[in-house]
mmJSON file of the N, C-alpha and C atoms, coordinates in Angstrom:
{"data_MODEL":{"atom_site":{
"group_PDB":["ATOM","ATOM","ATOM","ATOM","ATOM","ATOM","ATOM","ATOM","ATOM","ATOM","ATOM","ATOM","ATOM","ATOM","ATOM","ATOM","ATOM","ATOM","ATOM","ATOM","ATOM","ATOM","ATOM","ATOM","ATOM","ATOM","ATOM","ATOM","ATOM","ATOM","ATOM","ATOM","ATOM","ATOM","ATOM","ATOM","ATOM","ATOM","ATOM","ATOM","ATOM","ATOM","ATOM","ATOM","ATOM","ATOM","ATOM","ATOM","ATOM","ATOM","ATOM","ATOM","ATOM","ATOM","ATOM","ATOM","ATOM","ATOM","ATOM","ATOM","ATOM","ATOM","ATOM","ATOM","ATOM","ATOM","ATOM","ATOM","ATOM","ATOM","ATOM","ATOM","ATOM","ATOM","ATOM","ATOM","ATOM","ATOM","ATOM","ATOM","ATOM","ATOM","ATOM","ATOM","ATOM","ATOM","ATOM","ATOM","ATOM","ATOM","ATOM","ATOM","ATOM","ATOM","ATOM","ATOM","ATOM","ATOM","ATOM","ATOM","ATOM","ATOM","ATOM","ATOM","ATOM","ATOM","ATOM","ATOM","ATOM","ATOM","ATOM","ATOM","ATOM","ATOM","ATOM","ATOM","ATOM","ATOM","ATOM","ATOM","ATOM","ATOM","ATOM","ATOM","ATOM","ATOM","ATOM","ATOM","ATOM","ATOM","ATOM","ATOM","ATOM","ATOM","ATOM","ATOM","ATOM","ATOM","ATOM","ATOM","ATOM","ATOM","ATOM","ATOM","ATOM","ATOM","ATOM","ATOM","ATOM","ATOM","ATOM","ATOM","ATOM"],
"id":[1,2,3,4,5,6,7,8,9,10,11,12,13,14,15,16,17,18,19,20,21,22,23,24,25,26,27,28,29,30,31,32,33,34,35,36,37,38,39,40,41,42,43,44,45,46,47,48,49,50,51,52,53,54,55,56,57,58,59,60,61,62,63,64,65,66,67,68,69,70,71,72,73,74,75,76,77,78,79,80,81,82,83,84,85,86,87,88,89,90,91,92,93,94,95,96,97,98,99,100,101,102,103,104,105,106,107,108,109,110,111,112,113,114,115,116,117,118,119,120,121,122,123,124,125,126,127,128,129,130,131,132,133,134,135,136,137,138,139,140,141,142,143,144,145,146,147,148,149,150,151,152,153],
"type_symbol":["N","C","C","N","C","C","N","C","C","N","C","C","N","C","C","N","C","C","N","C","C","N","C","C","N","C","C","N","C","C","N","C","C","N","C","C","N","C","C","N","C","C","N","C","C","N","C","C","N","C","C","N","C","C","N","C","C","N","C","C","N","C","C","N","C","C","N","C","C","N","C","C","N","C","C","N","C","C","N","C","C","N","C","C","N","C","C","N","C","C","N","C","C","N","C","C","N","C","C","N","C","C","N","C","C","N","C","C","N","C","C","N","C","C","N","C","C","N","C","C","N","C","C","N","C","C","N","C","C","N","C","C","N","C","C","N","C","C","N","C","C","N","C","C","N","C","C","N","C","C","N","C","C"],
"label_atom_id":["N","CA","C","N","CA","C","N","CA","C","N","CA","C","N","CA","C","N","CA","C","N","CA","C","N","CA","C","N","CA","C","N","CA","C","N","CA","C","N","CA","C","N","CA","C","N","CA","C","N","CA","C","N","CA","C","N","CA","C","N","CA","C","N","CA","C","N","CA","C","N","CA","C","N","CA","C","N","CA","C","N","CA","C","N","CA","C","N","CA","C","N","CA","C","N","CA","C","N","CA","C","N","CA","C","N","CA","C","N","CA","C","N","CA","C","N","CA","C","N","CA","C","N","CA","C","N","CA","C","N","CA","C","N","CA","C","N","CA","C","N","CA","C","N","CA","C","N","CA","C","N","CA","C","N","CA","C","N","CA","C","N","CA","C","N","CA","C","N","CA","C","N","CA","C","N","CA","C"],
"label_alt_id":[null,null,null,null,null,null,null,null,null,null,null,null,null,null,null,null,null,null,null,null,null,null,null,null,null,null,null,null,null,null,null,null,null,null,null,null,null,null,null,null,null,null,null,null,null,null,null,null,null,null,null,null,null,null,null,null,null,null,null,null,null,null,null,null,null,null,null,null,null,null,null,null,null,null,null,null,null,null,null,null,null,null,null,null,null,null,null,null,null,null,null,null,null,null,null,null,null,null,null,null,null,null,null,null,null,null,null,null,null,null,null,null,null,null,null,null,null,null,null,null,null,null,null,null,null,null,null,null,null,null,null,null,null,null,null,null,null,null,null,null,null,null,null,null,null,null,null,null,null,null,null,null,null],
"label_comp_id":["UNK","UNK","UNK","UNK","UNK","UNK","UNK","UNK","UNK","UNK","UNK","UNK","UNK","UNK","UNK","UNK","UNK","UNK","UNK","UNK","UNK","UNK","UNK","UNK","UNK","UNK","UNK","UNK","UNK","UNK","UNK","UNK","UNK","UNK","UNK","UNK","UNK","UNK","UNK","UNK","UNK","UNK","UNK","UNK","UNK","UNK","UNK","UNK","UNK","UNK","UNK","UNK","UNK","UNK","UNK","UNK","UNK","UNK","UNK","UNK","UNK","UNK","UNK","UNK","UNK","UNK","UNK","UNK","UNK","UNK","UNK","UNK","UNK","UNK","UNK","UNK","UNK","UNK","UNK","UNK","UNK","UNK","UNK","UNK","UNK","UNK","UNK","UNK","UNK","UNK","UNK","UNK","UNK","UNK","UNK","UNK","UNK","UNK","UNK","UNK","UNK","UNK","UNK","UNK","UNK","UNK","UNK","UNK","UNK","UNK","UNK","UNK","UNK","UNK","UNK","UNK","UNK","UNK","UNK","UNK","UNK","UNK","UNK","UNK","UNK","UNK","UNK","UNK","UNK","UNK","UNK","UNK","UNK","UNK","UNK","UNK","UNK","UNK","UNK","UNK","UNK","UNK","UNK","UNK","UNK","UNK","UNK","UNK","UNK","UNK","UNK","UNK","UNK"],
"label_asym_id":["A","A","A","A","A","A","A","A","A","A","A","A","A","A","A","A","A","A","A","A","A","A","A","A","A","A","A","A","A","A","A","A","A","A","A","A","A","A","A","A","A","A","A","A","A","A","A","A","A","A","A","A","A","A","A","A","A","A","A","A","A","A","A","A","A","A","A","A","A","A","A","A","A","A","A","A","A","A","A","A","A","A","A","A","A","A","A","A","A","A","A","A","A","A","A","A","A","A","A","A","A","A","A","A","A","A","A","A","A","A","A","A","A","A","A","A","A","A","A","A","A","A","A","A","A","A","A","A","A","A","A","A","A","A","A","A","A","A","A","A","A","A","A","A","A","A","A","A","A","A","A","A","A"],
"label_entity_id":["1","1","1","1","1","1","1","1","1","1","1","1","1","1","1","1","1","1","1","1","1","1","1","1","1","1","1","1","1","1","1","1","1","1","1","1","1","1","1","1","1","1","1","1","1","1","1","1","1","1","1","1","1","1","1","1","1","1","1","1","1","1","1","1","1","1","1","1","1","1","1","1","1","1","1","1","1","1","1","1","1","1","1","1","1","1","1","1","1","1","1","1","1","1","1","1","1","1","1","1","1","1","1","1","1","1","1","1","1","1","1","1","1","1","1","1","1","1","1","1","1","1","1","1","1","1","1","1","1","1","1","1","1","1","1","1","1","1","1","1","1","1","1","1","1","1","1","1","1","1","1","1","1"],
"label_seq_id":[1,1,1,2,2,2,3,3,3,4,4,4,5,5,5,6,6,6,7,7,7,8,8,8,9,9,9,10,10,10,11,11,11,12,12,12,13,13,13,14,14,14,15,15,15,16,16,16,17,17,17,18,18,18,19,19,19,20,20,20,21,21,21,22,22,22,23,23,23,24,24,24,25,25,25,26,26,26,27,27,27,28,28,28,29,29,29,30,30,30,31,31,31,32,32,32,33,33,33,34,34,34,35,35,35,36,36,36,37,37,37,38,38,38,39,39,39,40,40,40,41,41,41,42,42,42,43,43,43,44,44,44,45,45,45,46,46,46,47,47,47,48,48,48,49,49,49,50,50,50,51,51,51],
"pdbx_PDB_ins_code":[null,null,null,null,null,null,null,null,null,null,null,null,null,null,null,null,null,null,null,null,null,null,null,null,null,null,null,null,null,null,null,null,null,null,null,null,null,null,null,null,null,null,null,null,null,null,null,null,null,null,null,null,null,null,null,null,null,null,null,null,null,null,null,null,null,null,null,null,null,null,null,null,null,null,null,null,null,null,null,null,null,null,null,null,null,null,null,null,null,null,null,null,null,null,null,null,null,null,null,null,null,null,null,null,null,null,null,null,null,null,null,null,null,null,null,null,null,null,null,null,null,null,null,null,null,null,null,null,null,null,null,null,null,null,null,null,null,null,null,null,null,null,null,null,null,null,null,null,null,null,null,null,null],
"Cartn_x":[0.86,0.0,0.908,0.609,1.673,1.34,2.14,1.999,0.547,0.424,-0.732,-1.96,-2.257,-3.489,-3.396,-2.387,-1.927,-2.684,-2.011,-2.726,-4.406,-4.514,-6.17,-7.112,-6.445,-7.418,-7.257,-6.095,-5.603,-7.091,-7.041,-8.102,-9.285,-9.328,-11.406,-10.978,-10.221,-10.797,-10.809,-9.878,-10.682,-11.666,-12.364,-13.027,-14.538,-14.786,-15.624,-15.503,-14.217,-14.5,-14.9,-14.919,-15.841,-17.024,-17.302,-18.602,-19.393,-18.621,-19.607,-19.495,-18.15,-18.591,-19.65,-19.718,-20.967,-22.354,-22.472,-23.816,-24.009,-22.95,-23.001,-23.439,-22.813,-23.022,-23.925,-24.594,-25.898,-26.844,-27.112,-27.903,-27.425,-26.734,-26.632,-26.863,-27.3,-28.327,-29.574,-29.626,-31.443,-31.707,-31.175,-31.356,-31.49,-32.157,-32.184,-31.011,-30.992,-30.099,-29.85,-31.551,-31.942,-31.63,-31.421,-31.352,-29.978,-29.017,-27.747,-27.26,-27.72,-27.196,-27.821,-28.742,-29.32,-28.093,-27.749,-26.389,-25.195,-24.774,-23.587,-23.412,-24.791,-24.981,-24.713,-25.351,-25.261,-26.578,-26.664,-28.082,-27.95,-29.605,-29.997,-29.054,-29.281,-28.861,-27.262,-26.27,-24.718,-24.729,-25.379,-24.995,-25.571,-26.701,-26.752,-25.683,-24.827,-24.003,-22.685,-22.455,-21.492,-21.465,-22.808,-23.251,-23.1],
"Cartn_y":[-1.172,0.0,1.237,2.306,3.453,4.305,5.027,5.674,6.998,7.191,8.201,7.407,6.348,5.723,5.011,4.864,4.504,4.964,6.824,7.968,8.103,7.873,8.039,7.187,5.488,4.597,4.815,5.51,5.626,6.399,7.627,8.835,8.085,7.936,7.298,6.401,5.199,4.24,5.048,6.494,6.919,8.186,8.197,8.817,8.054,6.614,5.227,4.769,5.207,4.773,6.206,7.131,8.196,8.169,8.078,7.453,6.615,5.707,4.116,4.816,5.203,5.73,6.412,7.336,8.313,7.95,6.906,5.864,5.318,4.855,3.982,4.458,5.75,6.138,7.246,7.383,8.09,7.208,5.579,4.982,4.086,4.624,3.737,4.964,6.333,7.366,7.686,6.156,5.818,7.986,8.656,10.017,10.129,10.411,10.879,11.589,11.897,12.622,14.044,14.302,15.992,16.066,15.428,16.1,15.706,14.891,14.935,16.288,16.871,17.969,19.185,19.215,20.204,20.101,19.147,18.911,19.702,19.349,19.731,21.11,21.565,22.784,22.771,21.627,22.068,21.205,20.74,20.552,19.099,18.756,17.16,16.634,17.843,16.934,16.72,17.986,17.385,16.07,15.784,14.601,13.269,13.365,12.299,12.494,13.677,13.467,12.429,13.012,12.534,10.926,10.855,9.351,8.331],
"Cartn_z":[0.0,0.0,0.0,-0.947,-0.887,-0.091,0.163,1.503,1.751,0.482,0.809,1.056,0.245,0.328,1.661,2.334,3.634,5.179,4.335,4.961,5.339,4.025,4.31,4.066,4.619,5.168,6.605,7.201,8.718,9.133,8.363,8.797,8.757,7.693,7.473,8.809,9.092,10.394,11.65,11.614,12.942,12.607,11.607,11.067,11.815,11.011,11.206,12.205,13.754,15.009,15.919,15.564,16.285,16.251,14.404,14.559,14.981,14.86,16.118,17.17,18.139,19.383,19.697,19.245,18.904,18.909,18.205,18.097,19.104,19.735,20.905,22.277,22.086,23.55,23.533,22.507,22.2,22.446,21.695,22.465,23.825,24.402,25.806,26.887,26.42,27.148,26.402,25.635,25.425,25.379,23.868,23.627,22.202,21.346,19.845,19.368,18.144,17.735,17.972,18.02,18.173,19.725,20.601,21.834,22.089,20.831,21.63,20.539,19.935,19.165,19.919,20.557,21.536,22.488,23.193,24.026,24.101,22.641,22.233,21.454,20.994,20.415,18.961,18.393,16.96,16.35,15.243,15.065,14.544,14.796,14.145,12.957,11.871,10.768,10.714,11.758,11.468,12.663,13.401,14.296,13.375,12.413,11.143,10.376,10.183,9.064,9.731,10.8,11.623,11.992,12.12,12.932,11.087],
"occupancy":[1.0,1.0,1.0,1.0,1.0,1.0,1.0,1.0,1.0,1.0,1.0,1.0,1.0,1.0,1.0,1.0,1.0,1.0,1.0,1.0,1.0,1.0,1.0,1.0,1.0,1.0,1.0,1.0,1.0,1.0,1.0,1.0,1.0,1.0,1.0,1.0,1.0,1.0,1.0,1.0,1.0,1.0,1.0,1.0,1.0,1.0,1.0,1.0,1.0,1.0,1.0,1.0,1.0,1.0,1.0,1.0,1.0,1.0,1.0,1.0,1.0,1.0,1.0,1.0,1.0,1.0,1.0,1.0,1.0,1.0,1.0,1.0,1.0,1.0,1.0,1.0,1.0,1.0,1.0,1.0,1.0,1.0,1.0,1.0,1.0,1.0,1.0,1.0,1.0,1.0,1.0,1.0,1.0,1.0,1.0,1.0,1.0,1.0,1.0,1.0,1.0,1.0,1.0,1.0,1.0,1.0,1.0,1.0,1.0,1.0,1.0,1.0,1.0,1.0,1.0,1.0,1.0,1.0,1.0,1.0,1.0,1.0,1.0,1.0,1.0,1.0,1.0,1.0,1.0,1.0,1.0,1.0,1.0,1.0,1.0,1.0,1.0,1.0,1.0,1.0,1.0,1.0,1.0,1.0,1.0,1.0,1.0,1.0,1.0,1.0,1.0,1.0,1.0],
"B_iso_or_equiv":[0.0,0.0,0.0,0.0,0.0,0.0,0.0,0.0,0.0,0.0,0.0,0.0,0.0,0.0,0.0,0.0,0.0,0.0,0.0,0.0,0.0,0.0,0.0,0.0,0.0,0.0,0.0,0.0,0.0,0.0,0.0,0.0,0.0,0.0,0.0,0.0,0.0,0.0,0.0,0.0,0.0,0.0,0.0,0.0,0.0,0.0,0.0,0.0,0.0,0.0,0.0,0.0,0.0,0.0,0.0,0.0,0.0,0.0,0.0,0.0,0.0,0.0,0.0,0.0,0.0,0.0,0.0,0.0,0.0,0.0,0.0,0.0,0.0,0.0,0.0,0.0,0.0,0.0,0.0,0.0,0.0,0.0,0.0,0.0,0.0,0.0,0.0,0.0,0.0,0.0,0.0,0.0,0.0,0.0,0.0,0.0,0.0,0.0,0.0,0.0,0.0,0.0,0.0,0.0,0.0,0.0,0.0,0.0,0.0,0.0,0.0,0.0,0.0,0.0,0.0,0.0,0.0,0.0,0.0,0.0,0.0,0.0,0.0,0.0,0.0,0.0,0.0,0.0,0.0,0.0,0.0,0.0,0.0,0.0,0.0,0.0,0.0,0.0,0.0,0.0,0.0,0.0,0.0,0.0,0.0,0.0,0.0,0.0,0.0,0.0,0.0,0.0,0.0],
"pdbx_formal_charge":[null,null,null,null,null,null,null,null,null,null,null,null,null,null,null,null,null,null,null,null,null,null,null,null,null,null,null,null,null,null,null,null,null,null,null,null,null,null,null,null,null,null,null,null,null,null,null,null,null,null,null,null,null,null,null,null,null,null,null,null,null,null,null,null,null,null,null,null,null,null,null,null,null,null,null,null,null,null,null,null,null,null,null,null,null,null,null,null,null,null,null,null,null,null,null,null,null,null,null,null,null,null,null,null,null,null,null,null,null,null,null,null,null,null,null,null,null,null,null,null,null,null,null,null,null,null,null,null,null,null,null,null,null,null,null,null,null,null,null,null,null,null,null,null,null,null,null,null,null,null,null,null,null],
"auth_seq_id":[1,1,1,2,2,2,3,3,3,4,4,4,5,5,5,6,6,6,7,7,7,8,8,8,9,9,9,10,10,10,11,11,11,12,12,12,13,13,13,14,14,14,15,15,15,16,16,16,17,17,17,18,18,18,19,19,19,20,20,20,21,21,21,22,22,22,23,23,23,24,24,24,25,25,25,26,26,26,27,27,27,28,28,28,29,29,29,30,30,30,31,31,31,32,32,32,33,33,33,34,34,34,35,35,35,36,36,36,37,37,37,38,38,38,39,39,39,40,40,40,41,41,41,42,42,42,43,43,43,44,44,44,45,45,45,46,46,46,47,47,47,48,48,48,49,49,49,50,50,50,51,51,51],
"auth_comp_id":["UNK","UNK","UNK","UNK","UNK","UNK","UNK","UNK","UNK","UNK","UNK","UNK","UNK","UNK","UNK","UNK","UNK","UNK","UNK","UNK","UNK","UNK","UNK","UNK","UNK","UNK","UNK","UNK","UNK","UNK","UNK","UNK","UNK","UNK","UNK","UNK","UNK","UNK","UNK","UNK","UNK","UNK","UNK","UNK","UNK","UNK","UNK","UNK","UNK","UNK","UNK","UNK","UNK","UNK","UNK","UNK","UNK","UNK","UNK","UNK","UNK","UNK","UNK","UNK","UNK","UNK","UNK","UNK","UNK","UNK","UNK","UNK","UNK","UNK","UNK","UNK","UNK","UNK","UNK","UNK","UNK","UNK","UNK","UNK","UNK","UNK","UNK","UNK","UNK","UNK","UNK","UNK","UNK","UNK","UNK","UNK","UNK","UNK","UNK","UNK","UNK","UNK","UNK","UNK","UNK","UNK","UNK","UNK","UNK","UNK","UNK","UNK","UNK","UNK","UNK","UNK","UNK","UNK","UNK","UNK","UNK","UNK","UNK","UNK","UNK","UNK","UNK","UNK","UNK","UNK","UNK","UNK","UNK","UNK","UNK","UNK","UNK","UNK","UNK","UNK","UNK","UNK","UNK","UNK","UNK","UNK","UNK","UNK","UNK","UNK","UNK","UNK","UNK"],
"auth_asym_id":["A","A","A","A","A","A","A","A","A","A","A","A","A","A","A","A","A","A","A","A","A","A","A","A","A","A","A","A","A","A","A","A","A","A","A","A","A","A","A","A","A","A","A","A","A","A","A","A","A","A","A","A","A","A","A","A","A","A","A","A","A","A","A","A","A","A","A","A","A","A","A","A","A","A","A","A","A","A","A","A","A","A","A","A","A","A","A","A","A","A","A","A","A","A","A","A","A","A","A","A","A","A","A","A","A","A","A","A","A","A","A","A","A","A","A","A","A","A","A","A","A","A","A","A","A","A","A","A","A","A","A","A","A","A","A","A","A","A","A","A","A","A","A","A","A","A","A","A","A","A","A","A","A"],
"auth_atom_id":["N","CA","C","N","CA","C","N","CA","C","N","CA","C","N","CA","C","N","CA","C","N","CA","C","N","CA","C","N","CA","C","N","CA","C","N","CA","C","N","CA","C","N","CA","C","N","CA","C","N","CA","C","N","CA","C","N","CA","C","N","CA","C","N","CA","C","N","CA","C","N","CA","C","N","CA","C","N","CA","C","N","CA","C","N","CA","C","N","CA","C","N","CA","C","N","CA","C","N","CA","C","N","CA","C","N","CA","C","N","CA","C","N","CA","C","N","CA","C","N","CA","C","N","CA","C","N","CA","C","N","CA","C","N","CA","C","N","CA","C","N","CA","C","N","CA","C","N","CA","C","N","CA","C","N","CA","C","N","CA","C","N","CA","C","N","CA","C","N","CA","C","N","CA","C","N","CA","C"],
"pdbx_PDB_model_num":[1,1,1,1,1,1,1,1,1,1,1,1,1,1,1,1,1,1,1,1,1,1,1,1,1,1,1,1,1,1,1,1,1,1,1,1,1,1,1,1,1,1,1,1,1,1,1,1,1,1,1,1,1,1,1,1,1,1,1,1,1,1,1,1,1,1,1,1,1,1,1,1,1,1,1,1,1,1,1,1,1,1,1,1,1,1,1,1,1,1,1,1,1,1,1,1,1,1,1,1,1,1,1,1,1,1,1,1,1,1,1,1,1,1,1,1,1,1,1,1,1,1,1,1,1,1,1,1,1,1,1,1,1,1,1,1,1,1,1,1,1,1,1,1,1,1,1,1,1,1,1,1,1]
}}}
């Protein structure tokens, strides 16, 4: 694998493990999307983009 494409399978997998986290511990406080973006202060649809 050459080194750039290296680079940015590194990023996307911790790109794809924030996101599971995110999922995870959004539903393990049994909370929607809209009230964990009410939370954090930004809105429904970037915590779907994110998730």
């Amino acid at each position: 694998m050459n080194k750039k494409l290296k680079k940015e399978y590194e990023q996307l997998e911790k790109e794809f493990f924030l996101a599971k986290e995110v999922i995870k511990l959004r539903k393990e406080q049994n909370i929607t999307q809209a009230e964990l973006a009410k939370k954090v202060g930004t809105s429904q649809p970037a915590i779907a983009r994110l998730e």
